[in-house]
Each structure stands twice: as C-alpha cells, then as structure tokens.
One Martini backbone bead per residue (centre of mass of N, CA, C, O) as a GRO file, in nm:
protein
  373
    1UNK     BB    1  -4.195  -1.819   0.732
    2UNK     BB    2  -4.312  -2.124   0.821
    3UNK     BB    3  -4.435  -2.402   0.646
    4UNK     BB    4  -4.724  -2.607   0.745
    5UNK     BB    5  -4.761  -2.955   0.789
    6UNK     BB    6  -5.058  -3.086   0.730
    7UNK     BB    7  -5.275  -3.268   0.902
    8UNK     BB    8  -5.644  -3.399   0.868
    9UNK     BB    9  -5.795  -3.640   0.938
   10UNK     BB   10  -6.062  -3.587   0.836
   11UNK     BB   11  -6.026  -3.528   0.533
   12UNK     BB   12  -5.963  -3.812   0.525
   13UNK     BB   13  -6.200  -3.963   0.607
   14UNK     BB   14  -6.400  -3.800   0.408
   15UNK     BB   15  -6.240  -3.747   0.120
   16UNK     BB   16  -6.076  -4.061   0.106
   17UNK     BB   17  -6.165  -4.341   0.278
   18UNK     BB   18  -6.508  -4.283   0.242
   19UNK     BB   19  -6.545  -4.253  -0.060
   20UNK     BB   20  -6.817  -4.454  -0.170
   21UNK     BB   21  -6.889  -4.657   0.123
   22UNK     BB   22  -7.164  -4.516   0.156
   23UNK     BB   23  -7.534  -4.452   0.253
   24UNK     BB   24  -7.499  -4.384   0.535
   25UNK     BB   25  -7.547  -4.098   0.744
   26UNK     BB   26  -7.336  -4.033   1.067
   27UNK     BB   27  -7.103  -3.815   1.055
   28UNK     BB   28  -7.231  -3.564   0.996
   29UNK     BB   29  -7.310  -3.251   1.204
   30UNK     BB   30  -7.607  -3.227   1.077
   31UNK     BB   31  -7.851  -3.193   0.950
   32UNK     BB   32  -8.058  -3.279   0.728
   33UNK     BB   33  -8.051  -3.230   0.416
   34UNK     BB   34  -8.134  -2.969   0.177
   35UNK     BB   35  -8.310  -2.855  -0.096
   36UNK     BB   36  -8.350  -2.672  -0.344
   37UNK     BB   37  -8.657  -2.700  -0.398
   38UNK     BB   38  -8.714  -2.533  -0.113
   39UNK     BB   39  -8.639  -2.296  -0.239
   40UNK     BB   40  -8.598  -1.940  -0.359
   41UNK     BB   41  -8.546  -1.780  -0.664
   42UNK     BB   42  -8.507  -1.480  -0.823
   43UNK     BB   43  -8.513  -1.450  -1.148
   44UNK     BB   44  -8.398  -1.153  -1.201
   45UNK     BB   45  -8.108  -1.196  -1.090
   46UNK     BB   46  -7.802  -1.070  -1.064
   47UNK     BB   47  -7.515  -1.191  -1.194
   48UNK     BB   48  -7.287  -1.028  -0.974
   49UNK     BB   49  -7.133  -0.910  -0.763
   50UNK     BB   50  -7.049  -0.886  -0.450
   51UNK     BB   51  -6.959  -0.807  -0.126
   52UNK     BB   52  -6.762  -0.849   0.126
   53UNK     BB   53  -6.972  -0.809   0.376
   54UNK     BB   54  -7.233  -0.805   0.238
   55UNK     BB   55  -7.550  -0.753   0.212
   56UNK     BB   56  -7.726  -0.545   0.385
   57UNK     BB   57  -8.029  -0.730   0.422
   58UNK     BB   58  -7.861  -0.939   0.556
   59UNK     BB   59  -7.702  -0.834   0.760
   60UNK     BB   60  -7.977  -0.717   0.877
   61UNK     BB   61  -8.069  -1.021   0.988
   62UNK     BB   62  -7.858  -1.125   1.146
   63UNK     BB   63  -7.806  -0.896   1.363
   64UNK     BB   64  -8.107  -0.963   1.473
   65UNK     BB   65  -8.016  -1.241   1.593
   66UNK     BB   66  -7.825  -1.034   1.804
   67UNK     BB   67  -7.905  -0.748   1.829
   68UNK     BB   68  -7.751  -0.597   1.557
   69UNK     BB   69  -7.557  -0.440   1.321
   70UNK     BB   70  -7.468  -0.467   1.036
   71UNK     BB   71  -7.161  -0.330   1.088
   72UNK     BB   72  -7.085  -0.608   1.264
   73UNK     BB   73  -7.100  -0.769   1.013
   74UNK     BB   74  -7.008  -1.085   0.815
   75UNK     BB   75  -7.038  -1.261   0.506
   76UNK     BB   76  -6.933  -1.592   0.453
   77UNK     BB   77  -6.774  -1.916   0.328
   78UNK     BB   78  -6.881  -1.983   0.563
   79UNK     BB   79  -6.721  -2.041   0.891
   80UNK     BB   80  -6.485  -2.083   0.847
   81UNK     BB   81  -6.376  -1.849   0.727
   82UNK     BB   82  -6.445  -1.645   0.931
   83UNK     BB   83  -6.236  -1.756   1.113
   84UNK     BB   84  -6.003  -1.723   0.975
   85UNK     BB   85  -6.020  -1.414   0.959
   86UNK     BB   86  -6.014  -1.377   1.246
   87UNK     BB   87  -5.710  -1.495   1.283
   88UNK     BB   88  -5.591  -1.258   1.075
   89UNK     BB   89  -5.688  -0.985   1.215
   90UNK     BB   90  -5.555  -1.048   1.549
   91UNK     BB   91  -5.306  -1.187   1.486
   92UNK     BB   92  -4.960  -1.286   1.562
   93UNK     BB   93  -4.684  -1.317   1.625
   94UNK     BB   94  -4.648  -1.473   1.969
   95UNK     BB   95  -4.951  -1.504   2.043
   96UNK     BB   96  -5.161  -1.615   2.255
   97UNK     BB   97  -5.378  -1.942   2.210
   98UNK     BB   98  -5.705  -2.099   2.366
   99UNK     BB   99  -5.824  -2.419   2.310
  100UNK     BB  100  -5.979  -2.754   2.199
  101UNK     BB  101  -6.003  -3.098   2.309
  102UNK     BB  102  -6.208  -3.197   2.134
  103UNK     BB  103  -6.217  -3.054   1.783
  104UNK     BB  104  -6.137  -2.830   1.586
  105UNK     BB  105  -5.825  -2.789   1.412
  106UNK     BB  106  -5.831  -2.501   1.295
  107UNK     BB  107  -5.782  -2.344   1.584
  108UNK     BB  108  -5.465  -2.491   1.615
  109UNK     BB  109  -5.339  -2.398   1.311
  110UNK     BB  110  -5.408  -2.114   1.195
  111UNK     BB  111  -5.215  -1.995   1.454
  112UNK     BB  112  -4.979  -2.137   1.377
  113UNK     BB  113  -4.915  -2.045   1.100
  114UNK     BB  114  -4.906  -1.729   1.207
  115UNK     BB  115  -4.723  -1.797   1.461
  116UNK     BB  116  -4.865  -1.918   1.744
  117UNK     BB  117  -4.946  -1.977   2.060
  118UNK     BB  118  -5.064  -2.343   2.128
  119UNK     BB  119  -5.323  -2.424   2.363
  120UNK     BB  120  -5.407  -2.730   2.392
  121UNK     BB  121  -5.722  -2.838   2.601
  122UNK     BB  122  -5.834  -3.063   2.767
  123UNK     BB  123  -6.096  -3.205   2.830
  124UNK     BB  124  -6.279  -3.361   3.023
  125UNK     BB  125  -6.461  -3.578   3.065
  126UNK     BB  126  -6.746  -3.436   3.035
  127UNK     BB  127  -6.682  -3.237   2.809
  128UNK     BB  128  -6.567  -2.983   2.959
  129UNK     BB  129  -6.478  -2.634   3.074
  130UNK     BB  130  -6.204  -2.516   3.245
  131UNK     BB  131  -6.122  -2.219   3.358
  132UNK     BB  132  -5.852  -2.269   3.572
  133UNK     BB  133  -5.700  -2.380   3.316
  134UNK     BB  134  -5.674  -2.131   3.162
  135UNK     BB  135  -5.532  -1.956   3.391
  136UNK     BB  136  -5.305  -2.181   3.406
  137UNK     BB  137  -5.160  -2.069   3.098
  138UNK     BB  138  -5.200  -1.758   3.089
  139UNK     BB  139  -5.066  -1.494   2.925
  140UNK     BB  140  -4.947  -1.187   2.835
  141UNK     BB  141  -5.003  -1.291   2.514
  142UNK     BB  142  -5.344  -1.290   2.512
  143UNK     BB  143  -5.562  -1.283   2.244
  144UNK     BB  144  -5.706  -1.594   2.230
  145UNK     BB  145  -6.031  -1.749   2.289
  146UNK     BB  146  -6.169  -2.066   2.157
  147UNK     BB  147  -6.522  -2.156   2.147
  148UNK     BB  148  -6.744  -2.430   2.143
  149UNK     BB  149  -7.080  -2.363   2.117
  150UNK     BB  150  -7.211  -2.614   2.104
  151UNK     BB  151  -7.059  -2.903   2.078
  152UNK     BB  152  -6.790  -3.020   1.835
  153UNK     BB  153  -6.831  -3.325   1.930
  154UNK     BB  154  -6.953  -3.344   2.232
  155UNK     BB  155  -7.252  -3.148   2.291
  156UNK     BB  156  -7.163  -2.914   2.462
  157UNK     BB  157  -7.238  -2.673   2.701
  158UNK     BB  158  -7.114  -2.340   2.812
  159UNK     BB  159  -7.158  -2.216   3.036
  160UNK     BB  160  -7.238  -1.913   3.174
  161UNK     BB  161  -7.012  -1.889   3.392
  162UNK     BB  162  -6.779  -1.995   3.221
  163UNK     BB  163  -6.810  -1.750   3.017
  164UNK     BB  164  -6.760  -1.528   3.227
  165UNK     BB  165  -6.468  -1.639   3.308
  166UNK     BB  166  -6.354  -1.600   2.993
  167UNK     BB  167  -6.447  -1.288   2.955
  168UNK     BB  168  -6.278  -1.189   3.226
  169UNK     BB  169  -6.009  -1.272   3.117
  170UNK     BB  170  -5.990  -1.179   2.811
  171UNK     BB  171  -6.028  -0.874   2.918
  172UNK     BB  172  -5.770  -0.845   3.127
  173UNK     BB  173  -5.572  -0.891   2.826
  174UNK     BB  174  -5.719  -0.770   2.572
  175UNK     BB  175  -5.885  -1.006   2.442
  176UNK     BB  176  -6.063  -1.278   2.291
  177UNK     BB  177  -6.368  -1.421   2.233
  178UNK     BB  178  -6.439  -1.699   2.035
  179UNK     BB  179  -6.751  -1.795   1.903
  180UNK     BB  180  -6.880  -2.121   1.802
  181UNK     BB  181  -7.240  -2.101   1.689
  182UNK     BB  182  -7.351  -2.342   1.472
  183UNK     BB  183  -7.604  -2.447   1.764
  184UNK     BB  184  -7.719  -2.196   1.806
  185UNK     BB  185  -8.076  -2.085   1.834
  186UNK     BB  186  -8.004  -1.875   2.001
  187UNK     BB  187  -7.838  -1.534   1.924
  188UNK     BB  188  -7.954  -1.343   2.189
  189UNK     BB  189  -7.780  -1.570   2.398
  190UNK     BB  190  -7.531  -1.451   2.342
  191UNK     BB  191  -7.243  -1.293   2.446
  192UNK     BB  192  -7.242  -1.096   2.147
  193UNK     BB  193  -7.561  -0.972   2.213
  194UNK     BB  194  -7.451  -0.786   2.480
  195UNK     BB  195  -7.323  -0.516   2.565
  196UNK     BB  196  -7.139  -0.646   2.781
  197UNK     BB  197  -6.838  -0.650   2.632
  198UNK     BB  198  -6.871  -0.686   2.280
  199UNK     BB  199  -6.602  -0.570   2.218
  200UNK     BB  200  -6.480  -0.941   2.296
  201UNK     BB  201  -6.672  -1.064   2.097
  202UNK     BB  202  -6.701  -1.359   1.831
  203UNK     BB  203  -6.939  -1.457   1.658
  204UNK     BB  204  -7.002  -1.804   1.482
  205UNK     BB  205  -7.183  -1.909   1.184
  206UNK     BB  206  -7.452  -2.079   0.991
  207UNK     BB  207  -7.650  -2.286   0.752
  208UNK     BB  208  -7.512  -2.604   0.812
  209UNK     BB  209  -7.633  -2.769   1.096
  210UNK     BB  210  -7.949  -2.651   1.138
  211UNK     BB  211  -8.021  -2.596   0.788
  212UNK     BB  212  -7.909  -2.830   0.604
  213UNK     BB  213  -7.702  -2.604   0.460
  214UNK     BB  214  -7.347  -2.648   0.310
  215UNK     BB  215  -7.349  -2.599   0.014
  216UNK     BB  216  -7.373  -2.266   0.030
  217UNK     BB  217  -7.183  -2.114   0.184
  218UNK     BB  218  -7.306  -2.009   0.468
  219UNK     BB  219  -7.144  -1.736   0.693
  220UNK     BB  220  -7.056  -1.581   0.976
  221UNK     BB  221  -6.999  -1.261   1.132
  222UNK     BB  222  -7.011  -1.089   1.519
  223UNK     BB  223  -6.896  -0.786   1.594
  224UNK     BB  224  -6.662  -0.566   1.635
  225UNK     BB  225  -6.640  -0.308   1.402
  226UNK     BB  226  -6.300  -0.356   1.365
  227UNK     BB  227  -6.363  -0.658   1.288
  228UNK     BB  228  -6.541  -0.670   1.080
  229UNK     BB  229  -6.336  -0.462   0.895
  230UNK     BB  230  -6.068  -0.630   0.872
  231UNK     BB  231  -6.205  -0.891   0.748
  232UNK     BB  232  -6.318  -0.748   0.477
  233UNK     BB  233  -6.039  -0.668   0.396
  234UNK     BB  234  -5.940  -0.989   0.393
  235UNK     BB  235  -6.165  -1.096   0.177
  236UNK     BB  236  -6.046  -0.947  -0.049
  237UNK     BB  237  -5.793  -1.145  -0.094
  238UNK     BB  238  -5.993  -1.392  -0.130
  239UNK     BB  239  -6.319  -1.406  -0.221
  240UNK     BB  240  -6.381  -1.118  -0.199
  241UNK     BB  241  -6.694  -1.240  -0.246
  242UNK     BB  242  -7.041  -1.330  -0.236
  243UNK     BB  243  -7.242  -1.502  -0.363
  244UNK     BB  244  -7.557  -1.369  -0.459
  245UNK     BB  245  -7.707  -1.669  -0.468
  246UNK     BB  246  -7.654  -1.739  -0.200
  247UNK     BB  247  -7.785  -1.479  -0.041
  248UNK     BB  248  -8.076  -1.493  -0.192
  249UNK     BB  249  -8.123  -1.802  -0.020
  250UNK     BB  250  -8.065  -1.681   0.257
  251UNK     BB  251  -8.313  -1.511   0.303
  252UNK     BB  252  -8.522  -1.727   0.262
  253UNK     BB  253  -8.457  -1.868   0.484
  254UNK     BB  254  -8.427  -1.637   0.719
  255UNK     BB  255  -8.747  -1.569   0.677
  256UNK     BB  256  -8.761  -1.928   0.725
  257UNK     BB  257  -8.667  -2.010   1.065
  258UNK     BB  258  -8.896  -2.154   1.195
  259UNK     BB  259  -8.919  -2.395   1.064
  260UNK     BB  260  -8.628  -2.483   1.085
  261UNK     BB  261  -8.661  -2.526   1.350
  262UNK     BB  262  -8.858  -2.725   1.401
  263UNK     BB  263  -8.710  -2.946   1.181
  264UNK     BB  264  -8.485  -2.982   1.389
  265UNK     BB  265  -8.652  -3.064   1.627
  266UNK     BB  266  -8.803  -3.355   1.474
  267UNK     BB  267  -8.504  -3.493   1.446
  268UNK     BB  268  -8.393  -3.488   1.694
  269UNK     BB  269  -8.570  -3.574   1.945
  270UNK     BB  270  -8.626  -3.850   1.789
  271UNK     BB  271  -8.324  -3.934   1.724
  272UNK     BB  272  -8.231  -3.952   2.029
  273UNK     BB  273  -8.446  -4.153   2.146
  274UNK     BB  274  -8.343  -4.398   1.961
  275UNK     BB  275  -8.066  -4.359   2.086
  276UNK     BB  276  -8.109  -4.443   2.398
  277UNK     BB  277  -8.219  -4.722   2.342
  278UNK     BB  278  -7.959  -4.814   2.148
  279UNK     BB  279  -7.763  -4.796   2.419
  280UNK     BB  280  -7.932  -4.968   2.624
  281UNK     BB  281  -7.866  -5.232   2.470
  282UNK     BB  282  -7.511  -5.169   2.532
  283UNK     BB  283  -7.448  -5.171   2.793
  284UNK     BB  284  -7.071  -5.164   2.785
  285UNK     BB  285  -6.984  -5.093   2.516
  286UNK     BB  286  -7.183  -4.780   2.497
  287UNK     BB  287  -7.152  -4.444   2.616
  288UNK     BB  288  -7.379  -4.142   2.634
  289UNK     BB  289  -7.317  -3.818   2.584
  290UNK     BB  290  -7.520  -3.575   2.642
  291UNK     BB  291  -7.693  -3.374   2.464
  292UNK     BB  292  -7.704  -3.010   2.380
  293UNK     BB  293  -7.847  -2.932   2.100
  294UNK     BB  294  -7.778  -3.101   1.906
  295UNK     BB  295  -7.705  -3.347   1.604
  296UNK     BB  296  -7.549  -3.543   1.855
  297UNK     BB  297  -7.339  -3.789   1.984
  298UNK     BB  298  -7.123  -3.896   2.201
  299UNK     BB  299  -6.919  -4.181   2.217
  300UNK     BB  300  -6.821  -4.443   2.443
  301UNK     BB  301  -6.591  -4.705   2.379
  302UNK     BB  302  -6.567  -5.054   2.560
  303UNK     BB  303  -6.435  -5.266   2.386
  304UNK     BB  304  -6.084  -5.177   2.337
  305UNK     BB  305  -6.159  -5.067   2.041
  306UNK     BB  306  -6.009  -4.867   1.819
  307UNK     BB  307  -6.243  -4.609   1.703
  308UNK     BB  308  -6.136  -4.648   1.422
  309UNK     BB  309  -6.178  -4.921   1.375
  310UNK     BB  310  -6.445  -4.961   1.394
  311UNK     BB  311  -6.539  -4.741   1.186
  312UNK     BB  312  -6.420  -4.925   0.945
  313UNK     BB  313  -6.669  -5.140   1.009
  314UNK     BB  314  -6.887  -4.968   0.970
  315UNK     BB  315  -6.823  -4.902   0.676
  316UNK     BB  316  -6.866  -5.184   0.543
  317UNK     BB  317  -7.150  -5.167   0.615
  318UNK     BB  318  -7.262  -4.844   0.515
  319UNK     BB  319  -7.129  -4.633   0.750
  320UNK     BB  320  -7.100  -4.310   0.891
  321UNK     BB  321  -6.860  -4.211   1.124
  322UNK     BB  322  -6.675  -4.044   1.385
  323UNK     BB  323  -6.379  -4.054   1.475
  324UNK     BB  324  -6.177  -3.935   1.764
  325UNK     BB  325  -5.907  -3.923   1.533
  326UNK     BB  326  -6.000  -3.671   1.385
  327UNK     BB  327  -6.036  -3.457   1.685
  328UNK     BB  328  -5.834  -3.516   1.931
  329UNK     BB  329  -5.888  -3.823   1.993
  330UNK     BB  330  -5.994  -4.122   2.205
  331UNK     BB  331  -6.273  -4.365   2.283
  332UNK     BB  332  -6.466  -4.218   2.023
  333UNK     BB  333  -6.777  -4.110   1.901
  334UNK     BB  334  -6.991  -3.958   1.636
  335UNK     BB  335  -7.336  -3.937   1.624
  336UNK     BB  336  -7.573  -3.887   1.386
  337UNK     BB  337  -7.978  -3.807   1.418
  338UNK     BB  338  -8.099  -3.588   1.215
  339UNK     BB  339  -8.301  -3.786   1.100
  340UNK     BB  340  -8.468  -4.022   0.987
  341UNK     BB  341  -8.602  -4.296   1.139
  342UNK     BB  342  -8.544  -4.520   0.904
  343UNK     BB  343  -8.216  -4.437   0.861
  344UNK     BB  344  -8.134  -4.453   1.162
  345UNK     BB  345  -8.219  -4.742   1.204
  346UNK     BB  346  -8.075  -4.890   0.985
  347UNK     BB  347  -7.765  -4.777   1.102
  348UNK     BB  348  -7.778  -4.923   1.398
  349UNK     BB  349  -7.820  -5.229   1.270
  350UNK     BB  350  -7.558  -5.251   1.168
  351UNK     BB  351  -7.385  -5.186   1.422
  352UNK     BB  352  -7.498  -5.433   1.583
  353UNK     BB  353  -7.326  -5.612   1.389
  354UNK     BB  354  -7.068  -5.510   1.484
  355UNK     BB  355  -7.046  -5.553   1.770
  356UNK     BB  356  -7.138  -5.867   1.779
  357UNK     BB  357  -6.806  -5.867   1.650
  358UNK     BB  358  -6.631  -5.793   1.906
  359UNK     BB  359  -6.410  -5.903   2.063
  360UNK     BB  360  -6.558  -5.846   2.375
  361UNK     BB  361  -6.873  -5.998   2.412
  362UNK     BB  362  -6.904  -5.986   2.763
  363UNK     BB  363  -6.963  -5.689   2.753
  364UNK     BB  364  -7.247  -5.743   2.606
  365UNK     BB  365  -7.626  -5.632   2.593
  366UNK     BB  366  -7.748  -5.713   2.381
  367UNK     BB  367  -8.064  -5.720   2.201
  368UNK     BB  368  -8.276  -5.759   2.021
  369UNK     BB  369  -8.379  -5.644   1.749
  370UNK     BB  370  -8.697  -5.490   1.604
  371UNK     BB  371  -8.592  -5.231   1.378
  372UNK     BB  372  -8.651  -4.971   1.572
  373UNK     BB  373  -8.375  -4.919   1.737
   0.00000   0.00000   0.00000
C-alpha cells in the first residue's frame, strides 16, 4: 500500500508557525489546564508496566460513566490514540468512511491511510449533520461514520434525531458509528450507554478537553466486547501499555469529578457571556454561532479578510486563536472562553485592536472597550 503524504495544518499552525509568539491561549480546545499540584499521587506507586487495556478499577470507573462493564472499555494515550485503535481494528482497504468538515483531520486522513474511501461531507451553514446527506452518499461498502459531538471546531451537538438516524443507518449497513464525545458531561446520555443497538456504537472520550488536562495523556475508549479486545491487541503494537503514573492521576481525577464539572461549567458560562457581549459590539465584523457546552465558540469573520490571514495578526498581537483553514474550512475562526475572566478579557482587547484595522471597518460598529471585554 502506498503511504499518504500528510500535510497537517493544525500541527503546522500549532507546532510551528506559533510556537513562542504569544501569551494568551485563546485557540486551544480546553478549558484552562489544571496543573500537578492539584492533583493526589501515592507515594509508594510501583512504576512498572501498566496493562494494554489499562488498570481494573479505573476501566471499571469509565464503564461507570456509561453504565458499562470494564471489558467493554480499553484506556488509551488520549483520545487520538482511541480513534487510531478504531480506525485500525475495524477497516480494511476499499470500505467506506464518512466523516465530516470542518472538524479534525485525522477522522479523514487515518482511513485513507488504510486505504478506505473517505467521504468528508461539508457541514451546513448552521454547522449541523443532515442525515439525508449521509444516505445519500452511503454504499454497501459503509462500514464507519465518524461524529463528533458536541463539535470541536464548531460548538454544535448533533441532536437524538439525527443520531437516532445515523445509528438506523449505520445498523442496516452492518457499519459502526463512532462517536468522538471529548465534551460531553453526562456519558449516561451517550448512544453508546444505551443497551439499544450498542453493539455498533463507539464512544471516545479523554480528561484532556473538560478536566484541562491533555498533558496527562489519558483517553479511552466504550463499546462492543469484540471492539474493546481488537483495540487492545492492536494497542500492543503501539505504546503496549499505559503510564501507570498517568491512570493513578486519572483515578484521583475521576474520583473527583463533580468537582472537575463545576469548575468547567464556571469557566465556561462566565467566558460564554463575556464573549456575547464582545461579539454584540462588533456585529458586522463577526457572528458566533451559540456553542451548545463547549468551552468555545465559532465565529464567521465578515470582514472579508481571509481567517488565516487575520488570525496571523491576531498571533502579532500575542493571542492565539484557530483559523478555520487549520481544520478544513475558511470564513471563520474557533475562539476558546473558558478561561479565567481578566485573561479572555486582556485576549478580547488585543482582538480589538486587531478588528479595529481591518482591511473595510466600514462594516464595524465596534464601541470603546471599558476593559473588561
């Protein structure tokens, strides 16, 4: 088979072009990051191999999260690493994927890899999935569609209809809906917590997007026994086990999750309501389509200027944010909020700047800024 030469742009805007020019994080996925000190780790922890499925009582503690058994989950180094496993235990050459844009690259680049046909379909405006578009691309060779909910970069969930449709689909091809669920708080309410048909769903998950911490490097994945055990097989291939260091991390996490939710949810709606006010005095400039509990938000740029280019003066200025050329879009940027207030307030005010010479500020109805964003 022939190997796909990669081009990343994210890795590339992220690793490369911005790596040291700013101080304010505006463009990463997260909520801010939690730091060691906050976390517990037991003093006589024995560092030795961890297992490929990962520890007992912490798979036994995700399952939990979807009222699932432990063989049903397989802990992994991130979520990346989940979906690989994914991608790798249930394709072959020639079946097909159909995933979705703008939205993460590796959904679309890891199954041409194996050599699989990649249907990426364009969300619509409202940067929603129309089932209907879906069966009308899907072949008898349907063997996976790809969702993430809710979306990264879009803020959006994919309604019980549409995936009630989606896994009606996926069902009657014999295929797997993999859902990519990196911000959803209740895994309760996942397709995959269901016993209704959750033999073709797969949820993928991490402590790195809503627990702010992706340093740990701690993702799973939930599904079918069949699937669960592929993973782990093919897990031996690759990093063979997990830091036992990071799953003792994770325990004490998932110990205190309620926690971890509160402080999301007021990072969260306070940075939310920041950002409403800061986009209503630009109203011309820049329209945010309403996150559904992300800690971000899409914003359609109406200046004209294209979102790379903005975004690169945004970066002079010492803001990071994500143009939508990084994840297979243009016209709009992904603007992360759940931060502390005086730090999104300080990052708003740069941006100001930046709006404020615009190619045509014609179109701005930008008000002075009182400071506090």
């Amino acid at each position: 088979m022939t190997a796909l030469a990669l081009d990343y742009p994210m890795r590339r805007w992220v690793f490369e072009d911005s790596l040291g020019r700013y101080d304010i994080d505006l463009g990463d996925s997260h909520v801010q990051c939690g730091t060691l000190g906050q976390l517990t780790l037991p003093a006589d922890l024995e560092l030795g191999y961890g297992t490929d499925r990962g520890g007992t009582e912490l798979r036994a503690m995700i399952g939990d999260l979807y009222g699932r058994p432990a063989d049903d989950v397989v802990v992994t180094h991130g979520a990346q690493e989940a979906l690989y496993l994914v991608y790798n235990t249930l394709l072959r050459p020639g079946d097909q994927v159909v995933t979705f844009r703008p939205g993460w690259q590796q959904s679309w680049d890891a199954p041409r890899s194996l050599g699989c046909q990649v249907d990426v379909l364009d969300l619509g405006r409202d940067l929603t999935i129309d089932p209907d578009a879906v069966a009308a691309v899907a072949a008898a060779n349907l063997r996976l569609i790809v969702v993430n909910t809710p979306g990264n970069p879009t803020g959006r969930q994919v309604g019980p209809a549409q995936l009630r449709a989606l896994l009606d689909l996926a069902t009657r091809a014999g295929a797997h809906l993999l859902l990519d669920e990196e911000y959803a708080l209740d895994l309760r309410r996942s397709a995959a917590a269901g016993p209704a048909r959750a033999d073709r769903v797969i949820s993928v998950s991490s402590l790195s997007k809503v627990y702010g911490l992706p340093g740990l490097r701690l993702g799973w994945l939930c599904g079918p026994p069949g699937v669960a055990a592929g993973c782990a097989e093919r897990k031996h291939l690759t990093t063979i086990a997990n830091s036992v260091l990071c799953e003792a991390l994770a325990l004490d996490v998932l110990a205190r999750r309620q926690s971890y939710l509160a402080e999301y949810r007021r990072l969260t709606d306070g940075g939310l309501g920041l950002v409403r006010e800061w986009v209503a005095r630009h109203a011309g400039a820049i329209e945010l389509v309403p996150p559904e509990n992300t800690p971000f938000g899409w914003l359609w740029l109406r200046t004209g200027e294209p979102a790379l280019d903005f975004c690169r003066r945004v970066l002079d200025a010492g803001v990071l944010l994500m143009p939508a050329e990084t994840v297979g879009a243009t016209g709009g940027f992904r603007l992360s909020f759940a931060r502390e207030p005086a730090v999104l307030a300080e990052g708003l005010a740069r941006i100001d700047a930046v709006l404020a010479t615009s190619g045509d500020d014609r179109t701005l109805t930008t008000k002075p800024s009182n400071g506090a964003a």
